[in-house]
N, C-alpha and C positions, 0 to 999 in steps of 0.2 A: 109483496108481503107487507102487513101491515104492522111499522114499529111501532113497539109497544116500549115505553119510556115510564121510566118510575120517578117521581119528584121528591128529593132531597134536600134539596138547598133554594128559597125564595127568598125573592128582594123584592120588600114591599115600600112604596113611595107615594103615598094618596094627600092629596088636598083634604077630601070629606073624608069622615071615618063614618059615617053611619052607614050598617051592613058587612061592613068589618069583622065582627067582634064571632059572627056566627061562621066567617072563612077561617078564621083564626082558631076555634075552637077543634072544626073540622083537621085544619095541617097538623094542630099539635096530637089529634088524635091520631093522625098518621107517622107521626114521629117526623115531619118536614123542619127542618130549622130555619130560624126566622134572621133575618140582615134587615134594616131599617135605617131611615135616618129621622132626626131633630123631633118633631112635635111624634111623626108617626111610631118612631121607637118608644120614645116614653109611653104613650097609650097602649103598644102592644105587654109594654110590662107592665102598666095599671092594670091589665086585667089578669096579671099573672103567670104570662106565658116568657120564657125565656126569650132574649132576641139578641144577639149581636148589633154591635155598631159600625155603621160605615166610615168611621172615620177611625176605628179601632183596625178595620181593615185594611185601607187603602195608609194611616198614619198623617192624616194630613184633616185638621177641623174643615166644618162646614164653612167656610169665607164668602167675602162680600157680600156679607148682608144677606148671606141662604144664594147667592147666584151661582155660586159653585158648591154642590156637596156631592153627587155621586159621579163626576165627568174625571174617571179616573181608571189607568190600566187595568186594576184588577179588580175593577170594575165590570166594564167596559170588554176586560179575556177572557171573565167568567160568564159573561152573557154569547159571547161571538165564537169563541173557541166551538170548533169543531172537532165531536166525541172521533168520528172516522179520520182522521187525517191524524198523521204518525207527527206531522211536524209541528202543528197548532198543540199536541200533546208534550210535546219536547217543549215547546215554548212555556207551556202550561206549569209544568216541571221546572223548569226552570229559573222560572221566578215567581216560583212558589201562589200561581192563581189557581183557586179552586170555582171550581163549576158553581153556576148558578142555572136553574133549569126550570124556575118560574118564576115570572117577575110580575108585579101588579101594580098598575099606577094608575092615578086617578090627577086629573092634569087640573092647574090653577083655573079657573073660571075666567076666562079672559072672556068671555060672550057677556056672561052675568054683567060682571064689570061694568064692559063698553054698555050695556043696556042700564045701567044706572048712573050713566051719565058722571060716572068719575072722571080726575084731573086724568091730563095726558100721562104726566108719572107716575097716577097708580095704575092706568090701563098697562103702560107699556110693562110694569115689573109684575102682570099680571099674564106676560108670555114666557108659558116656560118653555124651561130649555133643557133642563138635564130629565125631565119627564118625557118629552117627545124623546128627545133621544134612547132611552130606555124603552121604549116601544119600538120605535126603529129597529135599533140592534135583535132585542128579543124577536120581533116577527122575521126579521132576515133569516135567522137562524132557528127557525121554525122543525126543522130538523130534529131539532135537539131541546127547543125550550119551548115551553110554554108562557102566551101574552096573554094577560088580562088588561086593557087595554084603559077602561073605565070601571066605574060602579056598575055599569050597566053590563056589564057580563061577568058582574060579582056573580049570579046565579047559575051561570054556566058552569062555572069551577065547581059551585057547591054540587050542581047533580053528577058532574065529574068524581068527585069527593067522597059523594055517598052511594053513587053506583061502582064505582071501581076501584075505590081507595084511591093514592094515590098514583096512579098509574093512567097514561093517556096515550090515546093510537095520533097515528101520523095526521088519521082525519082530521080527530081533534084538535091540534096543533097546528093544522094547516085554515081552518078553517076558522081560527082566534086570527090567525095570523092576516086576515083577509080583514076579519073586521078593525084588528088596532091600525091598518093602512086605510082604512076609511075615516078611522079618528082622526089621525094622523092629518088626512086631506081635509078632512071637515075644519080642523082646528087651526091649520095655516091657510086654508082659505078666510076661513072668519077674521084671519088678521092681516092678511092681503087687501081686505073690502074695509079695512077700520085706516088701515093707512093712504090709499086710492082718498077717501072722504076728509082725511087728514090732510093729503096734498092739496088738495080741491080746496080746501078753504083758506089756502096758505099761499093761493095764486093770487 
């Protein structure tokens, strides 16, 4: 049978905003509520649309200079939480984590970066971490959320969006789910081969 999942609550987290502004228009037309953090929350309320704060949710600021802002429980139990399981609901309940069941990230340019020949400390704080991780979480639990993984399947959402409001079959969510683990591999390889050439010159 194929589940059919309605989207209520997204968590959006992007490096680039351009292409944004027309996803955005679309969830608010669906009545989706918006969770963001630092640069990308403010742009989503420049343009007018309500958004919650992650740091209003979880009670803890964005620290270390941006390396920690969304790596946090209920964060982390609203993306993972399992809608079927009696016990992940109990937990759910229990400390008060609400479902997140789309999440969109668009990850720091660590390619761009390394290919402009920046210092080693802007490459290396140009690998993220609390973005891959939100991809991660989100595709595991593919079940229940939908990944947008990149800008690059900004436009898969949008024909999601405006062919079926929001609401998405298992396909659909299974087969996000395939591409953010190719991001995923693409993205920690490109920085497996940036330190390999780092050791190398360092022998």
């Amino acid at each position: 049978m194929d589940e059919l999942k309605h989207i209520k609550n997204a968590l959006i987290s992007v490096y680039h905003k351009d292409g944004l502004d027309e996803l955005l228009a679309l969830l608010h037309r669906e009545g989706v509520r918006l969770l963001s953090t630092g640069g990308t929350q403010q742009y989503i309320e420049s343009l007018g649309y309500p958004c919650a704060k992650v740091e209003d949710l979880t009670g803890y600021p964005s620290i270390l200079g941006g390396r920690v802002k969304t790596l946090h429980p209920k964060v982390f139990g609203g993306i993972l939480a399992r809608q079927n399981f009696s016990d992940d609901q109990a937990d759910m309940a229990a400390y008060a984590i609400a479902p997140i069941d789309l999440v969109i990230v668009d990850l720091y340019p660590f390619e761009d970066t390394v290919a402009q020949q920046a210092s080693e400390s802007e490459i290396v704080e140009k690998i993220d971490i609390g973005g891959i991780s939100l991809i991660r979480a989100a595709a595991k639990n593919f079940r229940d959320v939908v990944i947008i993984p990149s800008k690059a399947q900004y436009n898969t959402l949008k024909q999601l969006l405006v062919s079926r409001g929001a609401n998405t079959t298992l396909a659909d969510r299974q087969a996000l789910a395939e591409e953010a683990f190719a991001v995923s591999s693409h993205y920690d390889t490109a920085i497996c081969q940036w330190f390999s050439t780092l050791n190398k010159s360092t022998k």
